[in-house]
KEKOL-987206 format. One line per 5 residues: number of its first residue (from 0); their letters; for each residue y, x, z of C-alpha. Coordinates in steps of 0.05 Angstrom, whole numbers, plus 5000, padded with zeros to 4 digits. Each point is the difference from the previous one (the first is absolute). Example, Ala and Ser with C-alpha at 12.3 -4.5 7.8 and 13.67 -1.06 7.14 Angstrom:
0	as	4910 5246 5156 ~ 5069 5027 4987 $
This chain:
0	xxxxx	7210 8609 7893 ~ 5016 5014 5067 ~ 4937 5000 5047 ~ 5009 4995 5075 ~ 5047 5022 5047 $
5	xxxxx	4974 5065 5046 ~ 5056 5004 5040 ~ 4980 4955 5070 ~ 5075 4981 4987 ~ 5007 4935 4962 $
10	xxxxx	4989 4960 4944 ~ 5048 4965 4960 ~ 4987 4930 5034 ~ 5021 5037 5071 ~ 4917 5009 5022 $
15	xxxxx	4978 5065 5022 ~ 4928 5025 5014 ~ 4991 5054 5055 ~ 4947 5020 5057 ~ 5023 4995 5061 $
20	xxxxx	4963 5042 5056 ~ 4979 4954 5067 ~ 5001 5049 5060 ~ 4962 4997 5073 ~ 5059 5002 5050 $
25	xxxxx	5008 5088 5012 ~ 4982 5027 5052 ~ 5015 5072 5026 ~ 4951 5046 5005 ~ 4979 5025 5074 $
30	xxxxx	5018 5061 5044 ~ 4942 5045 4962 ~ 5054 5002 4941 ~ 5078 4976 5018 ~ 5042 5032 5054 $
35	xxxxx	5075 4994 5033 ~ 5007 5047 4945 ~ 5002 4980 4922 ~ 4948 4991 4964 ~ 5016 5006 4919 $
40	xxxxx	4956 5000 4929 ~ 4935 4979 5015 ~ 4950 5025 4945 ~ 4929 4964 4992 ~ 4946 5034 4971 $
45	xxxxx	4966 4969 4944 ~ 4941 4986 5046 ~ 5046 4955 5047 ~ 4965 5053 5069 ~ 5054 5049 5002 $
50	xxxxx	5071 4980 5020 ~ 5055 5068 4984 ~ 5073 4989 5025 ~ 5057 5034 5029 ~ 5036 5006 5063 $
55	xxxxx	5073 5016 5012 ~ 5040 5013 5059 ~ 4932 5018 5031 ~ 4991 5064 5052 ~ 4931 5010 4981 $
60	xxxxx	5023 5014 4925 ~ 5001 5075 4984 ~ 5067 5026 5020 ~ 5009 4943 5052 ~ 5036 4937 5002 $
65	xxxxx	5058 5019 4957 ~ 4967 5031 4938 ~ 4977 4973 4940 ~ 4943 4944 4992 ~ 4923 5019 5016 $
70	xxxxx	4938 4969 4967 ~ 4956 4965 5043 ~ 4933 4965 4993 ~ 4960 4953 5019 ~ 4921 4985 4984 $
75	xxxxx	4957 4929 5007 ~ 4949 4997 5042 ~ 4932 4975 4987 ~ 5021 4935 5027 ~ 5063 4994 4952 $
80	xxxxx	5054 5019 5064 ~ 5053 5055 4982 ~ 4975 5056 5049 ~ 5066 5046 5033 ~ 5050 5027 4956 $
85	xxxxx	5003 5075 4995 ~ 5043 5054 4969 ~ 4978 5034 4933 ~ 4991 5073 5008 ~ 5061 5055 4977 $
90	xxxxx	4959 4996 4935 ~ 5042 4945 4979 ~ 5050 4992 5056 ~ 5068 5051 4996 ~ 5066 4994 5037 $
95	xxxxx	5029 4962 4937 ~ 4987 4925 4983 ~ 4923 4990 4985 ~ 4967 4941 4974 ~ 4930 4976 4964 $
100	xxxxx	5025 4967 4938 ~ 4932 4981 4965 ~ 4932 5017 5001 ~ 4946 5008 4941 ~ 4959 4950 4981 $
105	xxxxx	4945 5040 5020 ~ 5036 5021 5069 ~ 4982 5075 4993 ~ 5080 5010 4985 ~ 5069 4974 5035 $
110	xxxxx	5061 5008 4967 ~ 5049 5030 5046 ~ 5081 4995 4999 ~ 5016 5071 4980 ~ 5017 5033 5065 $
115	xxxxx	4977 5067 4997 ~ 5044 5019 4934 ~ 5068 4992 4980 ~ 4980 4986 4918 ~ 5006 4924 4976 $
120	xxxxx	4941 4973 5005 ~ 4938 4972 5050 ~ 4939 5034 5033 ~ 4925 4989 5005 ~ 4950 5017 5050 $
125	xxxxx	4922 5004 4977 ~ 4946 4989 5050 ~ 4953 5051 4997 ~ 4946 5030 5043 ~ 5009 4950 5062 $
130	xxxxx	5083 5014 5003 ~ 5056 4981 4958 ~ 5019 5062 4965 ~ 5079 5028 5004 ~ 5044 4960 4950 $
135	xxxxx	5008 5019 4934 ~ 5069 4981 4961 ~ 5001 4960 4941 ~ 5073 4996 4952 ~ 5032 4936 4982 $
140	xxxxx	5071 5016 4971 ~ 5060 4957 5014 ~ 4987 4991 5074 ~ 5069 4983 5035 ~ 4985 5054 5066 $
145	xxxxx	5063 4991 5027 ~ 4991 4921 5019 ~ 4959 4956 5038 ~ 4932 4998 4948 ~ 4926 4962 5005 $
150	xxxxx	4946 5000 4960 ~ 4929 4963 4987 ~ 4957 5035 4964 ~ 4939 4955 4972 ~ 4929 5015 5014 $
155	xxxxx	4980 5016 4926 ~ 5057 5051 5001 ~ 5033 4978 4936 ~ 5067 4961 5036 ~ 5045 5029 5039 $
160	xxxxx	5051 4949 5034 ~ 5067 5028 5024 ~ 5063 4973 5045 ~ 5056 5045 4992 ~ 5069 5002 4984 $
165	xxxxx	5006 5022 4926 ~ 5053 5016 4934 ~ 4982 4919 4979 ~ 4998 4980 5071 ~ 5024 4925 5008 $
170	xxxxx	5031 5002 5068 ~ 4955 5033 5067 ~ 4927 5027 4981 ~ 4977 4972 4940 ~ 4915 5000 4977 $
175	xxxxx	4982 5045 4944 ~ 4933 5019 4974 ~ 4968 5065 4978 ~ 4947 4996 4956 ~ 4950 5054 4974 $
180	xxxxx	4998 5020 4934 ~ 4936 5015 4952 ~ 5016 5073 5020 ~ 4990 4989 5073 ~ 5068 5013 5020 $
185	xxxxx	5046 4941 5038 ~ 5061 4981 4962 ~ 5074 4989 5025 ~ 5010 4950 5046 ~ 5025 4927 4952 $
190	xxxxx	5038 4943 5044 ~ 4958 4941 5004 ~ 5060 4955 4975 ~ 5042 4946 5015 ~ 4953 4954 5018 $
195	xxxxx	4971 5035 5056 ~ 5066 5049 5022 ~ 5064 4970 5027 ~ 5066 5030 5032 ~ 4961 4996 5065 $
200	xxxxx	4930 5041 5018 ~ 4932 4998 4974 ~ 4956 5042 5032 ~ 4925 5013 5029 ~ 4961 4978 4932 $
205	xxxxx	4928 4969 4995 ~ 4959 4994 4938 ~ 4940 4955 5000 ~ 4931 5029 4989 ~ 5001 4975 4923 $
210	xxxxx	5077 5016 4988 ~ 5023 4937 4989 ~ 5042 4983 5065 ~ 5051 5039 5028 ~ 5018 4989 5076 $
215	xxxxx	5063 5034 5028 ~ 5064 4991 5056 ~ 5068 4988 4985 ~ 5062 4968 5027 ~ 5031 4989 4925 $
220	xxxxx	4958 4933 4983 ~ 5024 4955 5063 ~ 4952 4979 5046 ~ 4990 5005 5084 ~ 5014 5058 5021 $
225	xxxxx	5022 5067 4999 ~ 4951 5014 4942 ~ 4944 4956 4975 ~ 4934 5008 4963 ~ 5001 4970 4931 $
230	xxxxx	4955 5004 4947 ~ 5000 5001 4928 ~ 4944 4995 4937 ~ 5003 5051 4940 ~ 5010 4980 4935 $
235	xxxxx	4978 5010 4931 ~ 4954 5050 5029 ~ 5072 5040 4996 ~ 5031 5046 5066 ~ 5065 4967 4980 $
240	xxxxx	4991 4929 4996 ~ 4992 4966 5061 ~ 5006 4936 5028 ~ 5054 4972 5050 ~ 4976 5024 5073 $
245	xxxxx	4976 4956 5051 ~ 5012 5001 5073 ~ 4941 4997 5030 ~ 5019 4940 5046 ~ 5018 4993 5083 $
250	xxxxx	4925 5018 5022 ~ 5007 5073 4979 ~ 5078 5006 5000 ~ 5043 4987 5054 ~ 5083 5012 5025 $
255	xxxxx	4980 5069 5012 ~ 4975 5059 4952 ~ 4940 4997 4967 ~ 4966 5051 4955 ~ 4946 5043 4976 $
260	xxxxx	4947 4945 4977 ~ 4932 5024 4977 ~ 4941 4958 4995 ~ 4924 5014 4994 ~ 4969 4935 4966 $
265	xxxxx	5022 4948 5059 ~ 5023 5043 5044 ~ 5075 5007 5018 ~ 5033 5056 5026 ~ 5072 5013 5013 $
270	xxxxx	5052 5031 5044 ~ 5066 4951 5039 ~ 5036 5003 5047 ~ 5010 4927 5020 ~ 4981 5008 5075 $
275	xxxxx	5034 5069 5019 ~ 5052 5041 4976 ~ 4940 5049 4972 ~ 4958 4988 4942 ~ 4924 4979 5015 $
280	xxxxx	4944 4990 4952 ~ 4982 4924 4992 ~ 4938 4972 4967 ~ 4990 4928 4969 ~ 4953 4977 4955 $
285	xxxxx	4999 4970 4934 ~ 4971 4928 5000 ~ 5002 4969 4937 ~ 5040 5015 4936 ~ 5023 4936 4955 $
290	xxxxx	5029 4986 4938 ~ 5054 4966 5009 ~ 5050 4948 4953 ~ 5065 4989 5017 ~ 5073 4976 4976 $
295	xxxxx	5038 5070 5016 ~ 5083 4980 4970 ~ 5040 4947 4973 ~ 5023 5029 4939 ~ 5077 4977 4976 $
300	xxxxx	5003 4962 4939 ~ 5035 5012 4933 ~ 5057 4960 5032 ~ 5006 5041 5065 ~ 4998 5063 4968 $
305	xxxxx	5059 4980 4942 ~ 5038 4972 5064 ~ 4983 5070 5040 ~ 5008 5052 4944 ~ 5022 4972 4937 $
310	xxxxx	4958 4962 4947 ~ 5005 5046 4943 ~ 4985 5063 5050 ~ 4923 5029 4981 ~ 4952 5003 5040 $
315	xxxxx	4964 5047 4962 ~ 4998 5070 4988 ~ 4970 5033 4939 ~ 4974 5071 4991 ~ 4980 5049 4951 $
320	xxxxx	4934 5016 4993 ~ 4982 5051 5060 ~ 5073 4997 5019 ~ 5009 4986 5073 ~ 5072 5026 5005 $
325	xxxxx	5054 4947 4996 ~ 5063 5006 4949 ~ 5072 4974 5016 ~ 4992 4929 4974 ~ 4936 4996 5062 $
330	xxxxx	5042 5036 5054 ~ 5061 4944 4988 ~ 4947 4942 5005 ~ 4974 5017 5055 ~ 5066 5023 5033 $
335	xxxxx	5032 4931 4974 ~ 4935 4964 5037 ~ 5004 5035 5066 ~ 5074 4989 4999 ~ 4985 4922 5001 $
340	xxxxx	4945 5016 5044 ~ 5023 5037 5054 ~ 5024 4950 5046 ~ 4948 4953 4988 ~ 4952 5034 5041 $
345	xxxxx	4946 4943 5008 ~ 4985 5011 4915 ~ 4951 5056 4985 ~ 4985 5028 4937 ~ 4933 5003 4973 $
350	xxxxx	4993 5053 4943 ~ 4936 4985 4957 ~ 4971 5049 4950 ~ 4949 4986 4942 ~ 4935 5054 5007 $
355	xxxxx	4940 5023 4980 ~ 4954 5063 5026 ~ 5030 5052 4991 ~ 5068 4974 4999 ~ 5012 5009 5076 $
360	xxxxx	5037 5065 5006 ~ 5056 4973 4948 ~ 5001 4934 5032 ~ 5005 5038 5063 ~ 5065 5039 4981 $
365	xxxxx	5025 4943 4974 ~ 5000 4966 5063 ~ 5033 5061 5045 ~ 5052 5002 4947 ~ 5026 4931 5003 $
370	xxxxx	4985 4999 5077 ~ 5048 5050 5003 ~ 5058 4974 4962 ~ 4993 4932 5042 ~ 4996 5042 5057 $
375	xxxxx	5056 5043 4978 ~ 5044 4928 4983 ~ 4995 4984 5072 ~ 4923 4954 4995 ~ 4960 5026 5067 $
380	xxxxx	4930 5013 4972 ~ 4963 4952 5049 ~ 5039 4957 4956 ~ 4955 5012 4937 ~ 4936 5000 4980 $
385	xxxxx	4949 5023 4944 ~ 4952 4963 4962 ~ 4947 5025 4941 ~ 4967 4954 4953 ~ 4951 5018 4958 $
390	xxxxx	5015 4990 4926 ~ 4972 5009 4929 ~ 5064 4981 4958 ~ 5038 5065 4977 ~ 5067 4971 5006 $
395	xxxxx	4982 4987 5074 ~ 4983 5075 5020 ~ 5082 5022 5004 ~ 5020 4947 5027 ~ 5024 4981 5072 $
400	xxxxx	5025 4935 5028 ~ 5044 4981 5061 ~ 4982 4941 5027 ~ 5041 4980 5070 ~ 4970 4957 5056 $
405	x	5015 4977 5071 $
């Protein structure tokens, strides 16, 4: 029987359950950190006393105002106050683009974008003997070089989190993740899916201390601004489930860009440029985090839909087992649907698939696949959206429905 829906979607009665995240009003942080200049991809160490971002378009960067992007720091003082900002050391710091992109658990390492090399791959620094030793160069195949690409890299160093533009890419940069194998090696970058990647950007990722919430920017999901800062919960325990993102709300986003959240238990951190045309790094905090119940679409009826589509049209699409490719017969459904569709551009589609563990790679394919034909039949993406229910019935698990809402 089927247990309980983990998407924080929707039910079938139209009531979803979600937490939504109450914010402090941000405030930028003072002169010892943001400049005229722009200030870009804070870093917090996992002690919440060290702040590591980087400057651009700044003359005290190695090379001068018109090279590549420095690491700076800044430390707490022993009454809590961010103390002067101050330029890393050539160590880390080259005449390309440099930038922290995570720090160990145990913050004797920082993960480094690969600067110093021109292999695929990141970098890592160890602190040894009172300095921070000259980076060493760790290989990630499938690394798009040639593009705009960001990484988070978590403190246990077993995720990797990348924004690039790759062979799957959905539109601009698009997250993947790199995960290490039982040999110790990193595997090729996989594309975090359909729920997460649309035909506009998603970039500067965030993974929660336990790995179960992803925080990232985009301009693909609607929202204020130039970019926003959603959020989303994983699923099934699975890197290719997800649930449908959430914008983080009006405190922490505004008309302006907004990106490169990271958070140290309360603590907020994040970079906008809302009050200049240069990016600053903004703080907030995070007051209280509720459950909430609400009624999220009006679904149409049997009636609606026969008058919309047809009444002998299906609205469901069967698979073979551990088939996620569609045949003819699926393509010229779907193509017949978005043809009635198209115009009608207040209806969204809601695709629903049947899971258990384990199941959320297939599901996952699934999903990009008939995202793709809708999208390739003319359906703009914001205009669908995934659910996963958890299911025990076999005839369930190859399975996916369309249902269509306002």
């Amino acid at each position: 029987m089927r247990n309980v829906i983990l998407s924080i979607v929707l039910g079938w009665g139209g009531v979803a359950f979600g937490q939504e995240l109450i914010f402090t009003p941000p405030v930028p942080l003072s002169s010892s950190i943001n400049t005229n200049d722009e200030e870009l991809a804070p870093v917090l160490s996992p002690d919440g006393n060290t702040l590591y971002f980087i400057r651009a378009y700044h003359a005290g960067n190695l090379g001068g105002k018109f090279a590549g992007t420095d690491i700076w720091v800044s430390r707490k003082d022993e009454q809590g106050q961010w103390m002067p900002a101050s330029r890393m050391d050539n160590t880390w710091n080259t005449k390309r683009s440099n930038a922290v992109i995570g720090v160990s658990a145990d913050q004797t390492v920082v993960y480094l974008l690969n600067a110093y090399t021109n292999k695929s791959g990141i970098a890592f620094s160890k602190f040894l003997s009172g300095q921070w030793q000259q980076p060493e160069f760790i290989p990630v195949p499938g690394i798009n070089r040639d593009d705009f690409v960001g990484f988070y890299v978590h403190p246990q160093f077993e995720v990797i989190l990348i924004s690039m533009k790759g062979k799957d890419t959905l539109g601009e940069e698009d997250l993947y993740i790199s995960l290490k194998d039982s040999s110790g090696n990193w595997t090729e970058p996989r594309n975090l899916g359909p729920t997460i990647n649309t035909n506009g950007f998603e970039i500067s990722p965030f993974l929660s201390e336990d790995k179960k919430r992803l925080y990232f920017s985009s301009n693909g999901h609607g929202g204020y601004g130039d970019g926003d800062i959603f959020y989303c919960e994983r699923l099934f325990d699975s890197w290719e489930t997800w649930g449908v993102p959430r914008n983080l709300g009006e405190t922490i986003n505004s008309s302006a860009f907004d990106a490169y959240f990271t958070l140290k238990e309360k603590d907020v951190f994040f970079i906008s440029n809302r009050n200049a045309n240069s990016s600053d790094v903004y703080t907030s905090t995070i007051k209280r985090e509720i459950t909430e119940i609400f009624i999220d679409r009006k679904y149409l009826s049997a009636k609606e839909i026969a008058e919309l589509i047809g009444g002998s049209v299906s609205n469901s699409l069967s698979f073979s087992t551990n088939i996620s490719v569609l045949d003819e017969n699926q393509r010229e459904l779907l193509y017949f649907i978005a043809n009635k569709l198209i115009t009608k551009t207040e209806i969204k589609i809601q695709l629903t698939a049947f899971g258990h563990e384990g199941q959320g790679k297939l599901n996952n394919d699934r999903f990009r696949n008939l995202m793709a034909e809708l999208m390739l039949s003319g359906i703009d993406n914001f205009r669908i959206q995934v659910t996963v229910i958890e299911s025990e019935l076999p005839a369930d698990l190859n399975r996916i429905e369309l249902r269509y809402f306002r």
